[in-house]
C-alpha positions in Angstrom: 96.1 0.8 -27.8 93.7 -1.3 -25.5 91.2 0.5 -24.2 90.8 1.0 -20.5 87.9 -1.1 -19.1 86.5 0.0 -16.0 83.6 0.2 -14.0 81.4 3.1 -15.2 83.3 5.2 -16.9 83.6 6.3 -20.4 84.7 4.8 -24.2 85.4 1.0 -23.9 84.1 0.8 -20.4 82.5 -2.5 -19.2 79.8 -3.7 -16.4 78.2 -7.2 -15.1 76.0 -7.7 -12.9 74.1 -11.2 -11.7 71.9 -11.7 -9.3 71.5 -15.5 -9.4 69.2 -15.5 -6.1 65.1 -15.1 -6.4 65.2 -11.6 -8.6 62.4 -10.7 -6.9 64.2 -9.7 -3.9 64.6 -6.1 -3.0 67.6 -6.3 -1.6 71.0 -3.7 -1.6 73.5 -4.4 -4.5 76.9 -5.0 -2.6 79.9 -3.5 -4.9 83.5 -4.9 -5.4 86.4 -4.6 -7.8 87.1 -7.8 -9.6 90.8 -6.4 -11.8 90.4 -3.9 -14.1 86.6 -4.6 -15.6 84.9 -4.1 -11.7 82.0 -6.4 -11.2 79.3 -5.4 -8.6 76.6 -8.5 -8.0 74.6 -9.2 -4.7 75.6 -12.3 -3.4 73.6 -15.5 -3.8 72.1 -17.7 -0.8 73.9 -20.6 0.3 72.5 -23.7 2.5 74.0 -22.2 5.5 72.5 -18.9 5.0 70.0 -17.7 7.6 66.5 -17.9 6.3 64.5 -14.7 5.6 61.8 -13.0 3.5 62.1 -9.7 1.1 59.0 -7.8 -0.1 59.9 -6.2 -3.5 58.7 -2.9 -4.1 56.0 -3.0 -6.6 56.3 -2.3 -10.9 54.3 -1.5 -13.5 54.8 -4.3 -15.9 54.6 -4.4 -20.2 51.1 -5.3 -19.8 49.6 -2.5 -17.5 49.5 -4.9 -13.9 50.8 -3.7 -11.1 53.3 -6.6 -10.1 54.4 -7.3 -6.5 56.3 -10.4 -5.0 57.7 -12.2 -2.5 60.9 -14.1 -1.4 61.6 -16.9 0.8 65.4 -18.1 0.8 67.9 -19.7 3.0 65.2 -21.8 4.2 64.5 -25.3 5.7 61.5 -25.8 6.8 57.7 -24.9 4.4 55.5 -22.4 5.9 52.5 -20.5 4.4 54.1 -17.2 2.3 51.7 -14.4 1.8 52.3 -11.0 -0.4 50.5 -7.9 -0.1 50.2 -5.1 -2.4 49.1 -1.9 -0.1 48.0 1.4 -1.5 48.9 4.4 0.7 45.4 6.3 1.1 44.6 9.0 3.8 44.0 7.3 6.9 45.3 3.6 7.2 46.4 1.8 4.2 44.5 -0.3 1.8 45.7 -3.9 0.7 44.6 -3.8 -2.9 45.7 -7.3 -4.0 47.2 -10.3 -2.3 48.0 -14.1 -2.6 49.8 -16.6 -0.5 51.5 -19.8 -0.8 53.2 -22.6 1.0 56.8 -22.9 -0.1 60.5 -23.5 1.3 62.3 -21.1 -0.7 60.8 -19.4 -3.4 58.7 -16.2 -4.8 55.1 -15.7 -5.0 53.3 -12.7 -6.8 50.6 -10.8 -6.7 49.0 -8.2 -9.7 46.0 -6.0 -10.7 45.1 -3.7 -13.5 46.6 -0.6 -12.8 45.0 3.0 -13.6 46.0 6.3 -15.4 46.3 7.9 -11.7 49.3 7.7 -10.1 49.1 6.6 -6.9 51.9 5.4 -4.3 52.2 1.5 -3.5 54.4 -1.1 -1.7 54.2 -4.7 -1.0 54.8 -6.3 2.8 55.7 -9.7 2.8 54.3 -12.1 5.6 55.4 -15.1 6.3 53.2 -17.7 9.0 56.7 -18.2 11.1 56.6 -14.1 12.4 59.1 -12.8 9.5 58.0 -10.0 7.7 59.5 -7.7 5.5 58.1 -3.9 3.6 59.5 -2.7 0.7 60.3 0.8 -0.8 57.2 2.9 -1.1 56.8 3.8 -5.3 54.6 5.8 -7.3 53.1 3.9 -9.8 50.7 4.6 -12.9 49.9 3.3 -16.5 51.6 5.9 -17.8 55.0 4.9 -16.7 54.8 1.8 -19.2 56.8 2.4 -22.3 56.2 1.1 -25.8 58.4 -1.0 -27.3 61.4 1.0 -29.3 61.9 -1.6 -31.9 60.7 -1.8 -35.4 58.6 -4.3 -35.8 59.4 -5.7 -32.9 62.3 -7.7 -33.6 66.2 -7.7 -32.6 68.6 -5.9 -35.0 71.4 -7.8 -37.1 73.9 -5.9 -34.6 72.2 -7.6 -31.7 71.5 -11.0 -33.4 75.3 -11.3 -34.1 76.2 -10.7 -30.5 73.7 -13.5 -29.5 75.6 -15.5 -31.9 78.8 -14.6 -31.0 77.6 -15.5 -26.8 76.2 -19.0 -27.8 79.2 -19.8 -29.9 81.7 -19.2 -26.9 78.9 -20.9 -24.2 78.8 -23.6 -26.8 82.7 -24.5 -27.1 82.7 -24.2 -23.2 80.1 -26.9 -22.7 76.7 -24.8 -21.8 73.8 -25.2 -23.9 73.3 -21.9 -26.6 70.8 -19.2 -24.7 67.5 -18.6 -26.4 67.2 -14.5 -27.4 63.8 -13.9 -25.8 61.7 -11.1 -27.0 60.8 -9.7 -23.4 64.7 -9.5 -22.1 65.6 -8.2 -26.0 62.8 -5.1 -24.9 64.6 -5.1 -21.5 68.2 -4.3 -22.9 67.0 -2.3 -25.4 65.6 -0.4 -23.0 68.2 0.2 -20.9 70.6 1.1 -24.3 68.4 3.5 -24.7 67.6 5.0 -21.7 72.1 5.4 -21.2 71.9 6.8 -24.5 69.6 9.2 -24.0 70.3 10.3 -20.4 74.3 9.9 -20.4 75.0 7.7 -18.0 76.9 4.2 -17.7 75.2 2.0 -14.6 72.9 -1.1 -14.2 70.7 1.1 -11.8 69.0 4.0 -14.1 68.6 7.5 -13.1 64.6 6.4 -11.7 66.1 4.0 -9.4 65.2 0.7 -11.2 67.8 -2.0 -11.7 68.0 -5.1 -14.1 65.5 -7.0 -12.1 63.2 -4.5 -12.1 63.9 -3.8 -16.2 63.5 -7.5 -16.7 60.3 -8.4 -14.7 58.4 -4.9 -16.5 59.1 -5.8 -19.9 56.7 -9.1 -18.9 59.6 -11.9 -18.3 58.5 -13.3 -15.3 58.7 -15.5 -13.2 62.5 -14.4 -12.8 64.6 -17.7 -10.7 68.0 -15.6 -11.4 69.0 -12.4 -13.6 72.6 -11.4 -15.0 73.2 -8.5 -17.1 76.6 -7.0 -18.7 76.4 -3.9 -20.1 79.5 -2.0 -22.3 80.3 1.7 -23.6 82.5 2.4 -27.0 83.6 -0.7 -28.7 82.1 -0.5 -32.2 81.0 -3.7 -33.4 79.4 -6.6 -32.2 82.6 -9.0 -32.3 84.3 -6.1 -30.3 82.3 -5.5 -27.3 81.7 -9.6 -27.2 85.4 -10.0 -26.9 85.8 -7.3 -24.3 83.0 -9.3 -22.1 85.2 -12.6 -22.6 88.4 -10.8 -22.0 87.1 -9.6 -18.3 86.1 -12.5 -15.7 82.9 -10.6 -14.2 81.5 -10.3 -17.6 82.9 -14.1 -19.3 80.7 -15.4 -15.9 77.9 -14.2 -16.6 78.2 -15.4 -20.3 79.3 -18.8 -19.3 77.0 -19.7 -16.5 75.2 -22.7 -18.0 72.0 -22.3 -15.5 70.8 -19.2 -17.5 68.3 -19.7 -20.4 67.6 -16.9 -22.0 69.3 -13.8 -23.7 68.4 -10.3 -24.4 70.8 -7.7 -26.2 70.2 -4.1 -26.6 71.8 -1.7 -28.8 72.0 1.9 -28.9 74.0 3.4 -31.8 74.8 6.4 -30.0 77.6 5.7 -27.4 77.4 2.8 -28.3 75.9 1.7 -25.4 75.5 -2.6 -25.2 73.7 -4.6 -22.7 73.1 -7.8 -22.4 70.4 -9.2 -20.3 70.4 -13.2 -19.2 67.7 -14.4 -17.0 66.2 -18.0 -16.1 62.3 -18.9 -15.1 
């Protein structure tokens, strides 16, 4: 019997995301049914979109720095971008890093070291035109970075034969095979993990964070656009590939040709899968 595929729910269940705007935008996720699989994906920016800025909130990436960045999208003219990393302190607020640029469309960032402490951030995004945009307020310390939960830090044979298995149906569909990148492997793995361990089946964990987030802390950055499927129950690697192919939210994602890079997580227990695909 075929197992059921359906958005966040139990054995043999499937989920794809992409996000093929700036992924440093910290925008809502829109949700919609695509058949049986469901797909839910925030739309990208066309030419005829209205221009605007997003401040996204700020992350503690694999290398200790506080991150924050800026978008600018839907945008014609170039204007001076600036990004502002604010600490919340008694009494007014502190900007504790910041950096500007002049861009149409695009992201800048802005880091610093962060401390054992946990303290509460957020980054405000200005742009020279009047636009402006805050984002969530997070608390953020050192100690939220976690290590790495491979062995030696490379990709199982499990995960290696689903990057295979991708690049030898992107390959006989004319895009160019993705490259399995350490940083989005520790990014999947991850979030295998983490649904392993905390029982649940979404692309937004229990904390809040979602694949952008996942993808920009485990140090792959700059981020131009993000994807990621993610599966429950099929046992092998040639199984859960299929299931991706057989549903059109997930063969999308596989089969977009502008993505780059590829990280796959797996977490015996479940099994959960998820692939991560991501461009600079």
């Amino acid at each position: 019997m075929r197992r059921p595929l359906q958005a966040l729910a139990c054995l043999g269940s499937l989920a794809a995301l992409s996000f093929p705007v700036p992924a440093a935008a910290d925008t809502a996720v829109s949700s919609s049914a695509a058949g049986a699989a469901g797909v839910s994906g925030a739309a990208g920016v066309s030419g005829a979109a209205a221009c605007r800025v997003v401040a996204a909130k700020p992350l503690v990436d694999a290398q200790g720095m506080i991150r924050g960045a800026a978008t600018r999208s839907g945008c014609g003219d170039h204007t001076r971008l600036r990004v502002r990393i604010t600490k919340v302190t008694p009494g007014p607020d502190r900007v504790v890093k910041s950096g500007s640029r002049v861009l149409a469309n695009g992201t800048i960032a802005a880091g610093l070291r962060c401390v054992r402490t946990p303290a509460r951030y957020y980054v405000v995004a200005v742009e020279e035109g009047g636009r402006t945009s805050r984002s969530r307020t997070v608390g953020l310390s050192c100690a939220r970075v976690t290590p790495p939960t491979t062995t030696g830090g490379g990709a199982s044979t499990v995960e290696e034969e689903v990057v295979a298995l991708t690049n030898k149906a992107r390959t006989g569909n004319g895009c160019r095979p993705l490259t399995h990148d350490p940083k989005l492997h520790l990014a999947a793995e991850r979030h295998s993990a983490a649904m392993a361990a905390q029982g649940f089946f979404d692309h937004t964990a229990p904390d809040g964070t979602d694949p952008g987030d996942r993808i920009r802390a485990a140090g792959f950055t700059p981020v131009r656009a993000w994807g990621e499927n993610i599966a429950m129950g099929q046992r092998t690697a040639a199984q859960v590939v299929q299931g991706w192919l057989d549903s059109p939210g997930h063969r999308a994602n596989i089969m977009n040709c502008s993505f780059t890079h590829i990280g796959v997580g797996h977490a015996a227990k479940g099994p959960y899968w998820t692939q991560d695909f991501a461009t600079h």
